[in-house]
C-alpha positions in Angstrom: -46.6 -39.7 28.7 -45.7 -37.3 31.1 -41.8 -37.7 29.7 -42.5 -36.9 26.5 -42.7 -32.9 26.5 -39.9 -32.3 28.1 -37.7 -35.0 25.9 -39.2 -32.6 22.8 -37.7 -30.0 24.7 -34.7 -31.0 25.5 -34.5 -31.9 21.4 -35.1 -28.2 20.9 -32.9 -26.7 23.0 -29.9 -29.0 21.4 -31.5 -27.7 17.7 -31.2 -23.8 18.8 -28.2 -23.9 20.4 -26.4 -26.1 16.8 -28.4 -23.5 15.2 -26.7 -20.6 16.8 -23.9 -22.0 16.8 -21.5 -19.4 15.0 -19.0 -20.8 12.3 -15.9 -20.8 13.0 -13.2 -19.3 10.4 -9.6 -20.1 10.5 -7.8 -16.6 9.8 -4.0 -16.0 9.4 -2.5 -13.1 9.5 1.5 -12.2 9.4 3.1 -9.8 11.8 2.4 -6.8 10.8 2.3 -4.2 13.7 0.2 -2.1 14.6 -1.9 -3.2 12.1 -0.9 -7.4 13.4 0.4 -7.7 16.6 0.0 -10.5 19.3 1.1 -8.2 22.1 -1.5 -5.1 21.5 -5.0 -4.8 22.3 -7.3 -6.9 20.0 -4.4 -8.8 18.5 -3.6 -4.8 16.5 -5.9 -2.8 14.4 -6.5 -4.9 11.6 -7.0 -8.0 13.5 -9.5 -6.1 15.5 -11.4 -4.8 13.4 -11.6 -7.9 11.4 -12.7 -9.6 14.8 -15.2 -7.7 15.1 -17.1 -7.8 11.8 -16.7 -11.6 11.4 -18.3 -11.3 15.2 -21.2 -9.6 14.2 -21.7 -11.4 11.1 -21.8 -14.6 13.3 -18.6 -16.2 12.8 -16.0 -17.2 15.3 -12.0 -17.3 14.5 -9.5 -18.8 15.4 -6.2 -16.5 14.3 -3.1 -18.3 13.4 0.1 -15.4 13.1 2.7 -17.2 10.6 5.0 -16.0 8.0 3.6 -14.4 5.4 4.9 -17.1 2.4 3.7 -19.6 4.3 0.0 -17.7 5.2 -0.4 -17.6 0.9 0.3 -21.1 1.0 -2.0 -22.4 3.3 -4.5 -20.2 2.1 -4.6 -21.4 -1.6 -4.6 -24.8 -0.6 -7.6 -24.5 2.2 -5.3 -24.9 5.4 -7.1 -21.4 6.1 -9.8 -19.8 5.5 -9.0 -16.3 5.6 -6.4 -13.7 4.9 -7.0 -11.1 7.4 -4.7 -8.2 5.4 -3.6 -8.7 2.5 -3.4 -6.2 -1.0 -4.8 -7.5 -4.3 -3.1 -8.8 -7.3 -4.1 -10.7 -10.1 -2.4 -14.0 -9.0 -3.7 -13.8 -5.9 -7.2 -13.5 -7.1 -7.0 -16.4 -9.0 -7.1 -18.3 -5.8 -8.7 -16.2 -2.8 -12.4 -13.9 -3.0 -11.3 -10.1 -1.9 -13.5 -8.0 0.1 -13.9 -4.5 -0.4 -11.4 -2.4 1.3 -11.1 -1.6 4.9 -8.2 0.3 5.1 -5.8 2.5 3.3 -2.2 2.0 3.3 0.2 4.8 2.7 2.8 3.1 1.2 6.3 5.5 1.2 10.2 5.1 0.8 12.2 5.6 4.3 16.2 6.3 3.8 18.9 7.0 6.3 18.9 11.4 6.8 21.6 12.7 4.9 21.6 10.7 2.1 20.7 12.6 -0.8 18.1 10.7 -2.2 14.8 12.2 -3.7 11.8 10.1 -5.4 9.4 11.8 -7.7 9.9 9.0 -10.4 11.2 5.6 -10.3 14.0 7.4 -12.6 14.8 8.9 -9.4 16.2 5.9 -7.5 17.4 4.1 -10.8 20.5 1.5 -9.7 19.5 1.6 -5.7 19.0 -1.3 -3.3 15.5 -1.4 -2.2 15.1 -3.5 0.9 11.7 -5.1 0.8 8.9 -8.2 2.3 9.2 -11.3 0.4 6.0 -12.2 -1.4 3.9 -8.9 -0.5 1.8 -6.9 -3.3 3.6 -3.7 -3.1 2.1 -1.1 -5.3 2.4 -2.6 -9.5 4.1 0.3 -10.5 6.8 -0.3 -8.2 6.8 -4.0 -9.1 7.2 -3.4 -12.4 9.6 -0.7 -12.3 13.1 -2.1 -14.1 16.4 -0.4 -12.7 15.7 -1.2 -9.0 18.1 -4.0 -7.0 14.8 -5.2 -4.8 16.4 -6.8 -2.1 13.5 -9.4 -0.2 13.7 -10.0 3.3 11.5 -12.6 5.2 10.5 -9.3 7.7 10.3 -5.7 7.8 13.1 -5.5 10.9 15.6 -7.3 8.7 15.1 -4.8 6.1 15.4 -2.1 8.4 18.4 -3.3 10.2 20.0 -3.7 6.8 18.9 0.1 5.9 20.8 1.4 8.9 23.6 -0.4 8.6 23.9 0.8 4.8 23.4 -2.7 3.4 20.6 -0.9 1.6 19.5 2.3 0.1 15.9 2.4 1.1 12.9 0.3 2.5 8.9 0.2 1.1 6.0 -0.5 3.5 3.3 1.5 5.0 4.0 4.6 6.6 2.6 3.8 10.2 4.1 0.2 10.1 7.3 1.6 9.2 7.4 4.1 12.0 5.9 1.5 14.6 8.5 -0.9 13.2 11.4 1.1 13.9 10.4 2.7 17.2 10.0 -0.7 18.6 12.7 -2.7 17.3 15.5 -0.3 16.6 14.8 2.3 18.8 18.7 3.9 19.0 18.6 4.1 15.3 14.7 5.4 14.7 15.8 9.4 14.3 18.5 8.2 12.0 15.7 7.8 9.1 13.2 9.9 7.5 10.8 9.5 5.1 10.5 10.6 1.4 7.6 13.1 0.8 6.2 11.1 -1.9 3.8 8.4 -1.4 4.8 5.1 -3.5 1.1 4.6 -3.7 -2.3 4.3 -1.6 -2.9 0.4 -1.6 -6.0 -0.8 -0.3 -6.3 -3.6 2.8 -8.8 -6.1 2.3 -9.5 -9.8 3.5 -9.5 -12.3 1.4 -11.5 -16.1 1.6 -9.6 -19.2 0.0 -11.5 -19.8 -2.8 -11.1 -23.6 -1.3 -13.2 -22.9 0.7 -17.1 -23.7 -1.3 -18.9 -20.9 0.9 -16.1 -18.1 0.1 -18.3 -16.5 -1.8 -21.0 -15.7 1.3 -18.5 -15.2 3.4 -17.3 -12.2 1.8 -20.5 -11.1 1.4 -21.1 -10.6 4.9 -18.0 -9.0 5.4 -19.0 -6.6 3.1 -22.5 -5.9 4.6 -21.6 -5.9 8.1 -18.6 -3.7 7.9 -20.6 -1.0 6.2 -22.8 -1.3 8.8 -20.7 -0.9 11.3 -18.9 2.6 9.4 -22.5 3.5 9.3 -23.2 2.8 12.8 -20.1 4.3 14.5 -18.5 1.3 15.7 -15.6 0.9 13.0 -14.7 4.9 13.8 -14.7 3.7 17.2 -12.2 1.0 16.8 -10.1 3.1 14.7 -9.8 5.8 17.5 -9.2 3.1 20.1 -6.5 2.4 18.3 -5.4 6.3 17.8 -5.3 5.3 14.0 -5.4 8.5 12.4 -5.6 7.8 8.0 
């Protein structure tokens, strides 16, 4: 008899430590510095943040950095669970549950200096090569703007590298990804480009859960309540200024 209590024990121990186990999310992200990058601290600024919601909302992940075609592939067909930054679109809602935003990114043109190029309408840049990401979800009116060669590249330095070497007129992405972008990889051409004035647009970065996945719904959730309580806490201004992230 003696045995018994601590064999009931030992049962409860195994039963709280399942229970708290944390469930683990597969996440993929494409390279995307600083916001994705395997070399920075905390994997870059979205990864890190995104870390450390799904952390305090009890979830563990397991990050997988592919390209980004094939990270919308595997996440419409379950391979992963979540899209750590992605902008939304109709199509791609049809298949993966957005959270709210949490960041915004200031999407602008970058040309080579001297070329006498201005933007104020997509009238403006009429009949010029755009070098652009295959597959992302620049800003709509951009994507539906008629007129514009949009030249897709499978990454942001092969745009680039085209730009300076006057393959193309001008490249889209985020402001701070394009300066990180070209200080990194094309350093002896960086003061060679400038940015137009004009922002193409403010698009929004969000996660999103595959929609294969039957708990997407919750999941999402509490992204939503945790990082609000973490902006209300402190902690996400925290992470931002370890990261010198400066919206």
């Amino acid at each position: 008899m003696s045995k018994l209590p601590k064999l009931s024990l030992a049962a409860m121990l195994l039963f709280f430590a399942l229970a708290a186990r944390a469930e683990q999310l597969r996440v993929v992200a494409d390279e995307w510095p600083p916001y994705v990058d395997p070399s920075a601290a905390g994997g870059g600024l979205a990864i890190d943040l995104v870390s450390a919601v799904f952390s305090r909302a009890g979830y563990t992940t397991q990050l997988t950095v592919d390209d980004w075609s094939r990270d919308l592939e595997g996440a419409s067909i379950g391979v992963y669970d979540v899209v750590a930054n992605i902008w939304y679109t109709d199509e791609r809602a049809q298949y993966l549950d957005y959270s709210d935003p949490y960041l915004v990114n200031d999407v602008r043109f970058v040309k080579r200096k001297g070329t006498d190029i201005e933007f104020e309408d997509y009238g403006d840049i009429r009949g010029l090569r755009i070098g652009m990401v295959k597959n992302y979800g620049y800003p709509s009116g951009f994507l539906r703007a008629g007129g514009l060669l949009k030249i897709a590249n499978d990454t942001l330095v092969e745009a680039l590298t085209e730009l300076v070497e006057g393959q193309c007129d001008l490249v889209i992405d985020d402001k701070y990804v394009l300066e990180y972008t070209a200080k990194k990889y094309l350093p002896e051409s960086e003061n060679r480009l400038e940015f137009l004035p004009r922002p193409v647009g403010l698009e929004q970065l969000h996660i999103a859960v595959s929609k294969a996945n039957p708990h997407h719904a919750r999941i999402v959730d509490d992204f939503n309540r945790t990082l609000k309580a973490m902006k209300n806490d402190g902690t996400y201004g925290r992470i931002l200024d370890a990261h010198h992230y400066r919206p």
